[in-house]
gemmi code that builds the backbone of each chain (N, CA, C; Angstrom):
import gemmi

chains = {
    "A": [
        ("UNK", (0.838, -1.204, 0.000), (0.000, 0.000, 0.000), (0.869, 1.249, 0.000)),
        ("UNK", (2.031, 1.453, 0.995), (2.856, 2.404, 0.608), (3.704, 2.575, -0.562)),
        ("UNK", (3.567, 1.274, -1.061), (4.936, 1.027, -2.165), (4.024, 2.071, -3.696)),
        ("UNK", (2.624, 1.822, -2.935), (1.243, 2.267, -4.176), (1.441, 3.636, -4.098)),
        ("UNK", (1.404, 4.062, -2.538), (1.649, 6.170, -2.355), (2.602, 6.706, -3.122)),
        ("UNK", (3.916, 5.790, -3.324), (5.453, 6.148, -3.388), (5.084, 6.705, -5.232)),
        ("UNK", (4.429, 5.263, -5.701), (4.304, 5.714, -7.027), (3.543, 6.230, -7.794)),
        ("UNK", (2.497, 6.559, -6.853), (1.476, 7.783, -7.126), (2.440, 8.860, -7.260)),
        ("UNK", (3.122, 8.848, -5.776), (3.830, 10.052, -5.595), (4.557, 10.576, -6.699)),
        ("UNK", (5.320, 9.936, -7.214), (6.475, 9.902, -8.804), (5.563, 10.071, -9.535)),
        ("UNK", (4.278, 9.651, -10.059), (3.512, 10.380, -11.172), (3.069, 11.661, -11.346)),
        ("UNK", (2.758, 11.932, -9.943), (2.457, 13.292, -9.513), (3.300, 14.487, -10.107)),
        ("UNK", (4.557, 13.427, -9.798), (5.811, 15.125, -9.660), (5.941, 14.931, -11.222)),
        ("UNK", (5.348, 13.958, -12.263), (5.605, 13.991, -13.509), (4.261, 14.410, -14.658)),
        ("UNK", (3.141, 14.724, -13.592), (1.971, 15.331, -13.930), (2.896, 17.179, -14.188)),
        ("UNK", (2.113, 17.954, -15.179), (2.187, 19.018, -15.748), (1.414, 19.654, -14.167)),
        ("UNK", (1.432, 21.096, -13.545), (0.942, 21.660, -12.535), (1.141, 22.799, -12.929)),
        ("UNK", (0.033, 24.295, -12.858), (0.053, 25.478, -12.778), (1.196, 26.080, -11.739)),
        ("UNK", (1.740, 26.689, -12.014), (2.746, 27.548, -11.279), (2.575, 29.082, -11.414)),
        ("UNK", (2.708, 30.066, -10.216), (2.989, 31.716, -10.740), (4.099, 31.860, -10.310)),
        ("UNK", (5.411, 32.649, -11.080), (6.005, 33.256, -10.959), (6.218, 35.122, -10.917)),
        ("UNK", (6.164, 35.390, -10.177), (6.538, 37.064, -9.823), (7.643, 37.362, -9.291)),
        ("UNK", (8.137, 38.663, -10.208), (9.416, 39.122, -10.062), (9.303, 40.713, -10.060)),
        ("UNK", (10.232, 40.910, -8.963), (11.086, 42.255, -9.219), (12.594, 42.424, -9.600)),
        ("UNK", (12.144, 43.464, -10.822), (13.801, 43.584, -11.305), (14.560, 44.750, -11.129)),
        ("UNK", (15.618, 44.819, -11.237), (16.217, 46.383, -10.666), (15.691, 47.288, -11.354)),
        ("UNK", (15.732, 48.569, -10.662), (15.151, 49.720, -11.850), (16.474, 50.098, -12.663)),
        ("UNK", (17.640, 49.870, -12.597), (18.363, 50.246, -12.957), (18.784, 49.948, -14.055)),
        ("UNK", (17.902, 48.438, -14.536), (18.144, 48.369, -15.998), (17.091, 49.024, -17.169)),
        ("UNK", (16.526, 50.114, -16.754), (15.765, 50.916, -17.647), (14.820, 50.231, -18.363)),
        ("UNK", (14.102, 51.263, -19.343), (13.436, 50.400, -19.709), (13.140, 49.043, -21.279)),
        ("UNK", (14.371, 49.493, -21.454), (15.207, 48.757, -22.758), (15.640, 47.164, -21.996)),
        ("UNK", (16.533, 47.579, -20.885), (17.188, 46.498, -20.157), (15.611, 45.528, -19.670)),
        ("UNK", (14.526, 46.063, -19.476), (13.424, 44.820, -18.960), (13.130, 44.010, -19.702)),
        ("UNK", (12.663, 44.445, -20.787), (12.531, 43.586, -21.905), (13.111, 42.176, -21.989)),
        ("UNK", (14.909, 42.450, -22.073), (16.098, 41.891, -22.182), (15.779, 40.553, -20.884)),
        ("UNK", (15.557, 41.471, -19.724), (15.397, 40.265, -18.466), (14.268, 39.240, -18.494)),
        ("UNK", (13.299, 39.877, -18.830), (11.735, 39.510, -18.977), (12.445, 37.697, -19.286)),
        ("UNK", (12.798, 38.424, -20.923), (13.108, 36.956, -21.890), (13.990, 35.636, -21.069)),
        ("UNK", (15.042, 36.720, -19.792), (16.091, 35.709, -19.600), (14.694, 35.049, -18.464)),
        ("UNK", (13.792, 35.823, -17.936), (13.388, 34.866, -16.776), (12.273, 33.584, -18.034)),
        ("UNK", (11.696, 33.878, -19.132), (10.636, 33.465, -19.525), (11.767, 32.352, -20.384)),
        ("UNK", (12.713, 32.139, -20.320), (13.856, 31.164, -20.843), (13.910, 30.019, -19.969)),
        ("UNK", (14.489, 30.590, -18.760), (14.343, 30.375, -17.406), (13.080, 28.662, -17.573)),
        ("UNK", (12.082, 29.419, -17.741), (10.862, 28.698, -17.812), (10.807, 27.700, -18.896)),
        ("UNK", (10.791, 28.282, -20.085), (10.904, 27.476, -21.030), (11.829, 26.141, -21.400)),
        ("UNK", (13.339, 26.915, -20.892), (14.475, 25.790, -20.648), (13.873, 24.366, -19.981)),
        ("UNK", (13.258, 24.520, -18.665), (12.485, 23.794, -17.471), (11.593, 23.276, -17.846)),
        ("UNK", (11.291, 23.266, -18.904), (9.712, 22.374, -19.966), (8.674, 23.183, -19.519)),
        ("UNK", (8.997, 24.096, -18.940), (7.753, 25.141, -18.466), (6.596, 25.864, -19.484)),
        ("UNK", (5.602, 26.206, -20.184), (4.866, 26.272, -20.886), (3.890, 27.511, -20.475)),
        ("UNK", (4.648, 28.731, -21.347), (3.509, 29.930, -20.269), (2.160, 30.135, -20.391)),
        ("UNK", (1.574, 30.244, -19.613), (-0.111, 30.450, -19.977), (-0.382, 31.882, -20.323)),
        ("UNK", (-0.542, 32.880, -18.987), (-0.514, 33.817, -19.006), (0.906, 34.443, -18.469)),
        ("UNK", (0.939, 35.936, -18.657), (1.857, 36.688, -18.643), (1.793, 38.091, -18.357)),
        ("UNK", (2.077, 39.069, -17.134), (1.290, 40.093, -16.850), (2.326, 41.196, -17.163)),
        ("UNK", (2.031, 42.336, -17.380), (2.663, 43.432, -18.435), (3.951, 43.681, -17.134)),
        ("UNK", (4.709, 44.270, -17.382), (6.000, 44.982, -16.767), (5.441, 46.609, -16.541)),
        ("UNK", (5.357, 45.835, -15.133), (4.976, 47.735, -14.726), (6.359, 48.625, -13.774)),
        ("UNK", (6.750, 49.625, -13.586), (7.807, 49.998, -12.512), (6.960, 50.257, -11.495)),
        ("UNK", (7.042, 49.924, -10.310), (6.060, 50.132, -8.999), (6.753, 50.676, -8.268)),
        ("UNK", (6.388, 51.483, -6.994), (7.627, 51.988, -6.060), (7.072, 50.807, -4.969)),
        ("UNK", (7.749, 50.449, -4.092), (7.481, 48.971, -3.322), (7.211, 50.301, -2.194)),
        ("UNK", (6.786, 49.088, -1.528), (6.022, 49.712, -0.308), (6.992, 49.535, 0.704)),
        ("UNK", (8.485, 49.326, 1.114), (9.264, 49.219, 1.715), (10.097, 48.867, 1.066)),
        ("UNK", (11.842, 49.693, 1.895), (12.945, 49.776, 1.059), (13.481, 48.109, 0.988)),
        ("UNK", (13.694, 47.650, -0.359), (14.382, 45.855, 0.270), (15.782, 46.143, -0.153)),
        ("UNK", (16.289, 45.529, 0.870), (18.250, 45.266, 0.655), (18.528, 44.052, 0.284)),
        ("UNK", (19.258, 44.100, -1.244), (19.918, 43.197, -1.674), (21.340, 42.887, -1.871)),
        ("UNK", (22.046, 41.581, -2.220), (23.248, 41.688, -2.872), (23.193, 41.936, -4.136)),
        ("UNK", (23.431, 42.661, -4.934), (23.682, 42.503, -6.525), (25.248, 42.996, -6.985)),
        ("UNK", (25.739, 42.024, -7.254), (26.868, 42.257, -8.107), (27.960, 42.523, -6.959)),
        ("UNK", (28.058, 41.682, -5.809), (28.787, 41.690, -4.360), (28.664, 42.443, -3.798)),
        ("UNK", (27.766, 43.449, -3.951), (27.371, 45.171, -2.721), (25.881, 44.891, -2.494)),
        ("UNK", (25.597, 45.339, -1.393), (24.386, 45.748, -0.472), (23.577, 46.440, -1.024)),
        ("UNK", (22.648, 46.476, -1.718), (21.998, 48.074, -2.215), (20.610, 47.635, -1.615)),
        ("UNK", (20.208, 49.400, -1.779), (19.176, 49.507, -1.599), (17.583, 50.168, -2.599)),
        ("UNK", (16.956, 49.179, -2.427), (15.837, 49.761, -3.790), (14.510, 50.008, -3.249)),
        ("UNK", (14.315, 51.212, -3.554), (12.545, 51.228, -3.286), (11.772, 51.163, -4.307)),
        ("UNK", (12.257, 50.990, -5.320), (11.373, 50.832, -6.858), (11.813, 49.061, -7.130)),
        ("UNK", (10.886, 49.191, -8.325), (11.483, 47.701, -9.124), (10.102, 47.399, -10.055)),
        ("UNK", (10.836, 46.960, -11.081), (9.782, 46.403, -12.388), (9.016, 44.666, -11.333)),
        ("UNK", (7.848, 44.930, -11.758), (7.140, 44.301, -11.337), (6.467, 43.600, -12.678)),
        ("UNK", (6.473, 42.355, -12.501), (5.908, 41.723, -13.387), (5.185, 40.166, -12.787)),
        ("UNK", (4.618, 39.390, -13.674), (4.324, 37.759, -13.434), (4.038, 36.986, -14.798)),
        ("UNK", (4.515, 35.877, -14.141), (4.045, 34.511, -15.009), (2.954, 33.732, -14.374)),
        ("UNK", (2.298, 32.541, -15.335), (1.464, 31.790, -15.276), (1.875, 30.720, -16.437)),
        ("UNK", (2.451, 29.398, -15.111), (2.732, 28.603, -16.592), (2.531, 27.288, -16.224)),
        ("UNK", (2.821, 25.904, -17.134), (2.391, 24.760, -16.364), (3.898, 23.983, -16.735)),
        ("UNK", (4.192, 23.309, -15.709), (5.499, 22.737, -15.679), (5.196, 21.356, -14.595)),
        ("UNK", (6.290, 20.143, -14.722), (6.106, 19.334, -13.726), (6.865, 19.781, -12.558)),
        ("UNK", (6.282, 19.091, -11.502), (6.663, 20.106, -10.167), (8.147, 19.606, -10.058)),
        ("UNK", (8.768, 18.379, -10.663), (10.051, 18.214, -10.513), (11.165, 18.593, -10.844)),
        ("UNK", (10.587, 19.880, -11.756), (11.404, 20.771, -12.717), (11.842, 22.122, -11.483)),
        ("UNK", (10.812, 22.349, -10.121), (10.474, 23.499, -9.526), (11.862, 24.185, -8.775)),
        ("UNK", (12.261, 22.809, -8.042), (13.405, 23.150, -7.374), (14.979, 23.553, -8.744)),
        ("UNK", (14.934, 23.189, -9.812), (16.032, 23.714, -10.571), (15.777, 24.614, -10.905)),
        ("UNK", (14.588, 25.104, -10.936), (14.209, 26.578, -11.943), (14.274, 27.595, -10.689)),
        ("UNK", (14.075, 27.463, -9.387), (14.201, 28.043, -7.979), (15.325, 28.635, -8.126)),
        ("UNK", (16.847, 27.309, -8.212), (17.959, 27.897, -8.055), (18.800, 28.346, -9.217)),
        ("UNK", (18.168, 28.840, -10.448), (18.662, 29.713, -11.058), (17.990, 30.833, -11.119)),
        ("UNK", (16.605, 30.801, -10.602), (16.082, 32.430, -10.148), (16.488, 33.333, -9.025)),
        ("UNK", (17.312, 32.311, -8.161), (18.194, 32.744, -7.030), (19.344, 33.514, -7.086)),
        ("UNK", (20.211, 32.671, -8.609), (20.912, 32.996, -8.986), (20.908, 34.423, -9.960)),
        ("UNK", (19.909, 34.899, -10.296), (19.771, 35.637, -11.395), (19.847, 37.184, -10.368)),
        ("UNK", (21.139, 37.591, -11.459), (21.740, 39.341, -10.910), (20.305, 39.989, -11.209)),
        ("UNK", (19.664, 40.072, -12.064), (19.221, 40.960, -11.803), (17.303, 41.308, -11.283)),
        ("UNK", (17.453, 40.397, -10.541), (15.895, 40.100, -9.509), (16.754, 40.811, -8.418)),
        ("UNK", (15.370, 41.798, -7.728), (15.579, 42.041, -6.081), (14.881, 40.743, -5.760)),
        ("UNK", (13.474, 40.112, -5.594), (12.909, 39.429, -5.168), (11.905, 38.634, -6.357)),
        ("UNK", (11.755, 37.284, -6.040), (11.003, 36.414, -6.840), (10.058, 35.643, -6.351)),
        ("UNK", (8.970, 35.531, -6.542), (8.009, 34.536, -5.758), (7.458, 33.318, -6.413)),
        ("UNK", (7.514, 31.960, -6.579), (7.232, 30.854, -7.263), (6.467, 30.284, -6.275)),
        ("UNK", (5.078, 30.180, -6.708), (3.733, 29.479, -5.988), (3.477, 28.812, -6.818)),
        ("UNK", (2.651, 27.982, -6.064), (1.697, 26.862, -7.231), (0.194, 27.717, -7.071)),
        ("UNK", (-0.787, 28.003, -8.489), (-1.749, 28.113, -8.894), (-2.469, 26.808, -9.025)),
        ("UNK", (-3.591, 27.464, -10.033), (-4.704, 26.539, -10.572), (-5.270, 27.439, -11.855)),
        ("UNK", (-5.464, 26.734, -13.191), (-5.847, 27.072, -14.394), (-6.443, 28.026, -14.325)),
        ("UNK", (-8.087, 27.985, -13.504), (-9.263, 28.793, -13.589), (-8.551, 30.102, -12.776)),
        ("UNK", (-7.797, 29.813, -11.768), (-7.047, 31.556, -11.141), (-5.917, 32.434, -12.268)),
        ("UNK", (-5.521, 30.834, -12.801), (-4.476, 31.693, -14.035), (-5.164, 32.949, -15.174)),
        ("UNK", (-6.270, 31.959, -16.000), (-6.840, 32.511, -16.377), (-7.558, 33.634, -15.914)),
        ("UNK", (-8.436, 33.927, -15.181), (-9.444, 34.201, -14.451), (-8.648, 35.620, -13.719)),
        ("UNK", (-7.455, 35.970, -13.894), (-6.647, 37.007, -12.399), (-6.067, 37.840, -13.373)),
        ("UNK", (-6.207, 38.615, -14.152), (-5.626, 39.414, -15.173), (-5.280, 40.896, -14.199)),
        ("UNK", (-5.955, 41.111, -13.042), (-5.481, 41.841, -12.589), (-4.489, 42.400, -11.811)),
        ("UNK", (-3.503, 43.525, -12.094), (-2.839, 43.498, -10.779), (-3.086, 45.013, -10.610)),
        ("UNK", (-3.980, 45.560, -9.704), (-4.007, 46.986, -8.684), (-3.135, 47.649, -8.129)),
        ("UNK", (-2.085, 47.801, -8.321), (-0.692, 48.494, -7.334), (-1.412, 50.301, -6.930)),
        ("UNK", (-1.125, 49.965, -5.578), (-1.610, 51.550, -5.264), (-0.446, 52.214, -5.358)),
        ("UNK", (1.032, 51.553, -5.612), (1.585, 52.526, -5.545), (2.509, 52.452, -7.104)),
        ("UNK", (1.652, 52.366, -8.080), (2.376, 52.360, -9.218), (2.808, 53.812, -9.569)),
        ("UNK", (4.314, 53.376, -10.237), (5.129, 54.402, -10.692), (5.114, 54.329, -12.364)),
        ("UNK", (4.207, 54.623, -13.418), (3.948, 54.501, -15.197), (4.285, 55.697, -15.359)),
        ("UNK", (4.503, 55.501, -16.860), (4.529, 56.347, -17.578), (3.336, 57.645, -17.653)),
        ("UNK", (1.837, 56.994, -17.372), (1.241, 57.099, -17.230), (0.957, 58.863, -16.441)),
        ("UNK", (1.350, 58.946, -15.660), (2.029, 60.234, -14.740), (2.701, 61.490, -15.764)),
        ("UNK", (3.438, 60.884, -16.707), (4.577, 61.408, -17.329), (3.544, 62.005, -18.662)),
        ("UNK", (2.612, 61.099, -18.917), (1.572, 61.233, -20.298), (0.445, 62.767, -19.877)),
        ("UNK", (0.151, 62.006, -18.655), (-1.105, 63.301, -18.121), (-0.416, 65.003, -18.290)),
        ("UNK", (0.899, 65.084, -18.012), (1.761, 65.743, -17.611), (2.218, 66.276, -19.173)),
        ("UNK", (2.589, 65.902, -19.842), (2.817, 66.040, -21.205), (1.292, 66.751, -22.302)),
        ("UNK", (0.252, 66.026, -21.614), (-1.208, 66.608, -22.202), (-1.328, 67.680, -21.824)),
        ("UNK", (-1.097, 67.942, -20.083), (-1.210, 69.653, -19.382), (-0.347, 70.479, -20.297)),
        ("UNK", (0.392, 69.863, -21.082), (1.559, 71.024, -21.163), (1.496, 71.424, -22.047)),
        ("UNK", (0.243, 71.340, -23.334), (-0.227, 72.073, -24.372), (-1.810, 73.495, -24.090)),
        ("UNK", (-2.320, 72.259, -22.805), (-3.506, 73.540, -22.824), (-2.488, 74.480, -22.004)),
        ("UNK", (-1.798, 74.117, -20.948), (-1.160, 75.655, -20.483), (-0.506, 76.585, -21.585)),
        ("UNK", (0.001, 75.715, -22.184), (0.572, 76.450, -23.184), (-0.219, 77.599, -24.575)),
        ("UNK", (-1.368, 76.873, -24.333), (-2.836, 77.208, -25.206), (-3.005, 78.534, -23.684)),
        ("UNK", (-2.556, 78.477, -22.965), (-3.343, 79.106, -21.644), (-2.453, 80.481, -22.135)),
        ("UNK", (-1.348, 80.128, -21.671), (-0.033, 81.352, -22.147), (-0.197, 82.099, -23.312)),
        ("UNK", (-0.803, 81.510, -24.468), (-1.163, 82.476, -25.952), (-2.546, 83.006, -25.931)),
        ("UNK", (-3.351, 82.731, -24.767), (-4.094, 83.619, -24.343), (-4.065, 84.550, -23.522)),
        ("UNK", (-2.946, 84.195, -22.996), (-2.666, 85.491, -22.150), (-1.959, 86.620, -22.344)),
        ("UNK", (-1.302, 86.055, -23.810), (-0.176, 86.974, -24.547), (-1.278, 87.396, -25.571)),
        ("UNK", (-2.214, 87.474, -25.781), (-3.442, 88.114, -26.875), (-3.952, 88.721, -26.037)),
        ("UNK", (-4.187, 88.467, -24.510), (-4.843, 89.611, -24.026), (-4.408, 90.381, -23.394)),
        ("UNK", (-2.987, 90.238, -23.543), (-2.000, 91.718, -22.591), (-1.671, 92.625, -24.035)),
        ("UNK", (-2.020, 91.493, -25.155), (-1.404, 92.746, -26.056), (-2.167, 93.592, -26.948)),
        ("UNK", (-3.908, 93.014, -26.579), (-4.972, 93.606, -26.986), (-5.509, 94.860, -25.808)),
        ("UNK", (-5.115, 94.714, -24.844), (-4.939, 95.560, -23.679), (-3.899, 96.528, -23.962)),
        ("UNK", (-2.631, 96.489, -24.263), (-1.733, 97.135, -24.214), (-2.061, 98.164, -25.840)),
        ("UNK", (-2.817, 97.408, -26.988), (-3.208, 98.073, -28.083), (-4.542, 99.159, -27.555)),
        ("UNK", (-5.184, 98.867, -26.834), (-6.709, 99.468, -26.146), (-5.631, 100.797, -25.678)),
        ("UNK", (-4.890, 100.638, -24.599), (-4.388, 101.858, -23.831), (-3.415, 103.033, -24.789)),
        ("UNK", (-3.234, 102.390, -25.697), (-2.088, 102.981, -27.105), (-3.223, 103.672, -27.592)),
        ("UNK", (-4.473, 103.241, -27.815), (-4.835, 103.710, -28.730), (-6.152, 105.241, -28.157)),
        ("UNK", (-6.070, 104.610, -26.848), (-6.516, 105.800, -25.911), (-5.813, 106.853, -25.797)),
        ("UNK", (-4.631, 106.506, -25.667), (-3.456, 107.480, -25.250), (-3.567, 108.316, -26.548)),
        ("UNK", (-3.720, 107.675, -27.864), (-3.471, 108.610, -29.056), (-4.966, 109.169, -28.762)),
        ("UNK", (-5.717, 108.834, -28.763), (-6.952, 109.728, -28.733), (-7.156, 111.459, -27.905)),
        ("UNK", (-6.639, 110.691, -26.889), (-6.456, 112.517, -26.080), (-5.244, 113.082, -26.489)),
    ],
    "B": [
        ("UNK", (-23.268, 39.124, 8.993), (-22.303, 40.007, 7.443), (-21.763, 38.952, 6.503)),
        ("UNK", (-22.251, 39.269, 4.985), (-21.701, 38.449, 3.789), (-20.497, 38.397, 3.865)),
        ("UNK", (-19.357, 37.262, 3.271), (-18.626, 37.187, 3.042), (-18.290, 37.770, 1.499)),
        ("UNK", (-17.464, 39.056, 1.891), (-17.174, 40.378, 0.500), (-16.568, 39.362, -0.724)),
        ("UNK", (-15.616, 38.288, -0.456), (-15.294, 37.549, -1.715), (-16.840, 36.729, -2.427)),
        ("UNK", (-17.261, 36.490, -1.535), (-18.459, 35.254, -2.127), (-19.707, 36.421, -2.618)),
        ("UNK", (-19.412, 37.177, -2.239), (-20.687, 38.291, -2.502), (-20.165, 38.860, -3.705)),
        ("UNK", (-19.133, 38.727, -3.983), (-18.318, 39.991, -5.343), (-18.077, 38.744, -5.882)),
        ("UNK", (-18.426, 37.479, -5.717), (-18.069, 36.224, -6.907), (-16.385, 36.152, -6.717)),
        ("UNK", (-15.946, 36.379, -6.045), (-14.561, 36.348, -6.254), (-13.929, 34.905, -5.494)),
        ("UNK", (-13.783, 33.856, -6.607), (-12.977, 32.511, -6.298), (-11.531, 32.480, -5.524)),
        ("UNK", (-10.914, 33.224, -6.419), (-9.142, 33.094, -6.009), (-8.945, 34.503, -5.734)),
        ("UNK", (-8.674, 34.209, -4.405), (-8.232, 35.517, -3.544), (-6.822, 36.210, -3.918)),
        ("UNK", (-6.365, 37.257, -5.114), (-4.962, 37.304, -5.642), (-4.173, 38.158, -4.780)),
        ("UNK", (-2.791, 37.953, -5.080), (-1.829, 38.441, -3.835), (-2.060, 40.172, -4.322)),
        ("UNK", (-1.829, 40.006, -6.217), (-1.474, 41.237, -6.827), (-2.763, 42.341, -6.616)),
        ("UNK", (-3.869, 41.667, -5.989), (-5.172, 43.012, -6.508), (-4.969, 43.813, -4.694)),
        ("UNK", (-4.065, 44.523, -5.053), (-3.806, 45.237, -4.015), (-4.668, 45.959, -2.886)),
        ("UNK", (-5.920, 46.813, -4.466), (-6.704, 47.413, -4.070), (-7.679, 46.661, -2.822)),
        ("UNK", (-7.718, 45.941, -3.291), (-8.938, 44.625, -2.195), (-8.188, 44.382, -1.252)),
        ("UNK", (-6.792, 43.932, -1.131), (-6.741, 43.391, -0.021), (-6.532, 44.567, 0.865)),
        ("UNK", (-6.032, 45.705, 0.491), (-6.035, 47.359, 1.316), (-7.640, 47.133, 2.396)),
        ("UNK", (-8.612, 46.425, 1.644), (-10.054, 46.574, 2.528), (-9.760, 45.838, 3.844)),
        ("UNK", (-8.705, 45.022, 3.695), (-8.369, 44.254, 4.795), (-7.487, 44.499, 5.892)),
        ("UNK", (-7.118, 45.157, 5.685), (-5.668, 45.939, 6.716), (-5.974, 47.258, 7.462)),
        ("UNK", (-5.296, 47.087, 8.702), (-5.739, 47.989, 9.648), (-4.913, 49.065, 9.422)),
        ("UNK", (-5.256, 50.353, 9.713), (-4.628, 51.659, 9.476), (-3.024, 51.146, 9.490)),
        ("UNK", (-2.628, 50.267, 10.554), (-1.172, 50.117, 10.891), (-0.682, 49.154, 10.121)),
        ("UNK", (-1.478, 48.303, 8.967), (-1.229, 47.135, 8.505), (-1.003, 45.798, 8.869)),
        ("UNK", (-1.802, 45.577, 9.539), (-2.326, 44.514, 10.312), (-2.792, 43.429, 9.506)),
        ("UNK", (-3.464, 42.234, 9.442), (-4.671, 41.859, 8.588), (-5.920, 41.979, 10.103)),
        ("UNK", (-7.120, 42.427, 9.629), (-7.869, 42.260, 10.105), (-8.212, 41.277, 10.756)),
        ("UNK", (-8.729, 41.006, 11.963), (-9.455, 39.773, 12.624), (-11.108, 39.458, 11.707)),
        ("UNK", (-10.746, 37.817, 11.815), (-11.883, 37.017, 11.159), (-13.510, 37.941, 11.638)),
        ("UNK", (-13.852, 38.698, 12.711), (-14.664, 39.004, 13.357), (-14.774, 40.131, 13.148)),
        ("UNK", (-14.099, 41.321, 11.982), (-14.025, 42.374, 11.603), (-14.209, 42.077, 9.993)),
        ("UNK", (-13.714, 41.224, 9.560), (-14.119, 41.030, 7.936), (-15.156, 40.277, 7.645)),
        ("UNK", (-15.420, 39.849, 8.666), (-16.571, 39.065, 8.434), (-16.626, 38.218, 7.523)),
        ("UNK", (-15.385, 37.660, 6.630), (-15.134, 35.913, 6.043), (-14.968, 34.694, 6.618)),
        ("UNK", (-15.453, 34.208, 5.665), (-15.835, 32.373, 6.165), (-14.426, 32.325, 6.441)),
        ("UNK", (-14.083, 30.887, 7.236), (-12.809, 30.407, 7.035), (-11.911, 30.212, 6.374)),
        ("UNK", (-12.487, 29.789, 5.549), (-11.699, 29.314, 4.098), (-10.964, 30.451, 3.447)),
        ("UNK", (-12.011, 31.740, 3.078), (-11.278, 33.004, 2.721), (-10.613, 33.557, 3.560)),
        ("UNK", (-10.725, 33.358, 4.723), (-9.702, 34.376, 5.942), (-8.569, 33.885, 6.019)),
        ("UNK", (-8.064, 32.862, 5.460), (-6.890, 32.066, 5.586), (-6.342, 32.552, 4.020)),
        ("UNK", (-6.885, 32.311, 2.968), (-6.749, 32.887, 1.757), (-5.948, 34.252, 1.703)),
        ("UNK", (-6.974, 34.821, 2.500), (-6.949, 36.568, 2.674), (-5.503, 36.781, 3.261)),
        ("UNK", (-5.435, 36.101, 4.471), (-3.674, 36.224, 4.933), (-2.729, 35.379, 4.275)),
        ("UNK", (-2.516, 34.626, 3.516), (-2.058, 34.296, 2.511), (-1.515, 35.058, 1.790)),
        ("UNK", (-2.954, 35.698, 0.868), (-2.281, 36.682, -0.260), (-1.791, 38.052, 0.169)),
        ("UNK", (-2.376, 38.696, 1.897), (-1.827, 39.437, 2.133), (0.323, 39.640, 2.320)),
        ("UNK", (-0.116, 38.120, 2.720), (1.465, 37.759, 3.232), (2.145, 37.859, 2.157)),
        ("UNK", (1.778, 37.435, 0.769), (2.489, 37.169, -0.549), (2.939, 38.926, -1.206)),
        ("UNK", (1.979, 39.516, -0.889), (1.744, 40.946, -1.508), (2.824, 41.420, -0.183)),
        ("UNK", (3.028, 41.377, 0.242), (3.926, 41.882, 1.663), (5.409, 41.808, 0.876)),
        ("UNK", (5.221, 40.558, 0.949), (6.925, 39.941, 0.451), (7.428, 40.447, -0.629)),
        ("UNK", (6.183, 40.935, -1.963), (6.816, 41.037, -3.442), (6.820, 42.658, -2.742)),
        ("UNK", (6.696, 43.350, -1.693), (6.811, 45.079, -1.806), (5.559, 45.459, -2.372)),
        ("UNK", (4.300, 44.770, -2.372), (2.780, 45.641, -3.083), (2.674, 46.495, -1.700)),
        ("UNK", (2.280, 45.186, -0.509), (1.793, 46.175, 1.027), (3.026, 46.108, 1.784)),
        ("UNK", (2.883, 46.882, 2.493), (3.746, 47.185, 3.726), (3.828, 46.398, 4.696)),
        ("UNK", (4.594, 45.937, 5.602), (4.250, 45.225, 6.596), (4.010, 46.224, 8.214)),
        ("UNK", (4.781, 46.826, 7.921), (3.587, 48.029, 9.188), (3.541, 49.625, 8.630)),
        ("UNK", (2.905, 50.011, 9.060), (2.294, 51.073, 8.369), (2.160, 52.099, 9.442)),
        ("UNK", (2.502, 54.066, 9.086), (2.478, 54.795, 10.186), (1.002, 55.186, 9.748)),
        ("UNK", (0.365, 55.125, 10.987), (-0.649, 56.000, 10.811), (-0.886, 57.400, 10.331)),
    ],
}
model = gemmi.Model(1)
for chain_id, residues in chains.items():
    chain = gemmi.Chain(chain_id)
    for i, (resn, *xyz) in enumerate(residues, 1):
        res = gemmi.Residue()
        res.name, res.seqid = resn, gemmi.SeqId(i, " ")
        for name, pos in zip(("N", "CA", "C"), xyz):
            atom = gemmi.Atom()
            atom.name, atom.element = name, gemmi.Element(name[0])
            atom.pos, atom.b_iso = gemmi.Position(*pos), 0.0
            res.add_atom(atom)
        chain.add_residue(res)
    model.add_chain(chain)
structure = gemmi.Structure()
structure.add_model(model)
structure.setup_entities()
């Protein structure tokens, strides 16, 4: 009967299983350099017979507390980091090798590898960060900066339709 | 009091939907007691779960100044 668990057990770890992976990456590799990482972590996966389902966009977030890492033999400290996730299906015996090269990888502050389920993979497209840092900020900011600017050539038509009014008073008397 | 996941249809309690689990945390960042959120078991264990997960990746804080 145990000899029956043992080899359940071994089918199990050779059954395909939902996995999420989430990562933060330094901000310091811009936003050219994420791209670049994205691929090395989604390799990562693929190498591992891993098979992605879903895949959630690369956002820069400011974290909600400073985390200290080693990168590259120094201590640093980051309060930002590209935030991203996977959703993929892999056998769970693949989990622990794909662990210790995400351990290994310079350029993660932090990585999280859980086991899911299909219907949450699918089904979770969201991620809410209250404290997201987008472009987004930078866009609104870029839109203000035509009506002010629309604001300023109204204000330069009406100092100089004013300044024509008092000219033309002045010639009158 | 309804349980807010089973009432909003919500199956899988996610670490990432920040916004929701914020309904759960005390000014200081706490998780709420089962007797303040008023979830079944099953989700209150969920709930600190994904709070704990969202902690770790830097979404929430783990204490918070008022």
């Amino acid at each position: 009967m145990a000899q029956k668990t043992l080899e359940q057990d071994v089918t199990d770890l050779r059954e395909p299983r939902v996995y999420e992976l989430s990562y933060l990456i330094i901000p310091t590799v811009g936003e050219e350099g994420v791209a670049e990482q994205v691929d090395s972590l989604r390799k990562i996966i693929t190498d591992n017979g891993g098979l992605p389902i879903v895949e959630g966009d690369v956002e820069l977030i400011e974290l909600a507390y400073e985390m200290r890492v080693v990168i590259e033999n120094a201590w640093k400290v980051y309060d930002r980091g590209y935030f991203g996730w996977f959703t993929f299906d892999v056998t769970p015996d693949k989990i622990e090798a794909m662990h210790a090269l995400l351990k290994d990888h310079d350029a993660l502050i932090r990585f999280l590898l859980i086991k899911s389920d299909r219907d949450a993979a699918v089904a979770r497209p969201r991620f809410t960060p209250s404290q997201k840092v987008t472009a987004e900020a930078v866009e609104v900011s870029s839109e203000d900066a035509p009506t002010t600017d629309a604001g300023d050539d109204e204000l330069d038509q009406q100092i100089d339709e004013l300044v024509a009014d008092q000219e033309t008073s002045e010639n009158n008397e | 009091m309804q349980d807010y996941f089973k009432q909003n249809g919500i199956k899988n309690i996610d670490y990432k939907d920040v916004v929701t689990l914020r309904k759960f945390l005390t000014p200081q960042g706490k998780i709420m007691s089962r007797k303040r959120t008023g979830l079944c078991a099953k989700n209150q264990r969920s709930l600190a779960t994904a709070i704990k997960h969202a902690r770790f990746m830097g979404l929430l804080p783990y204490i918070q100044a008022e």
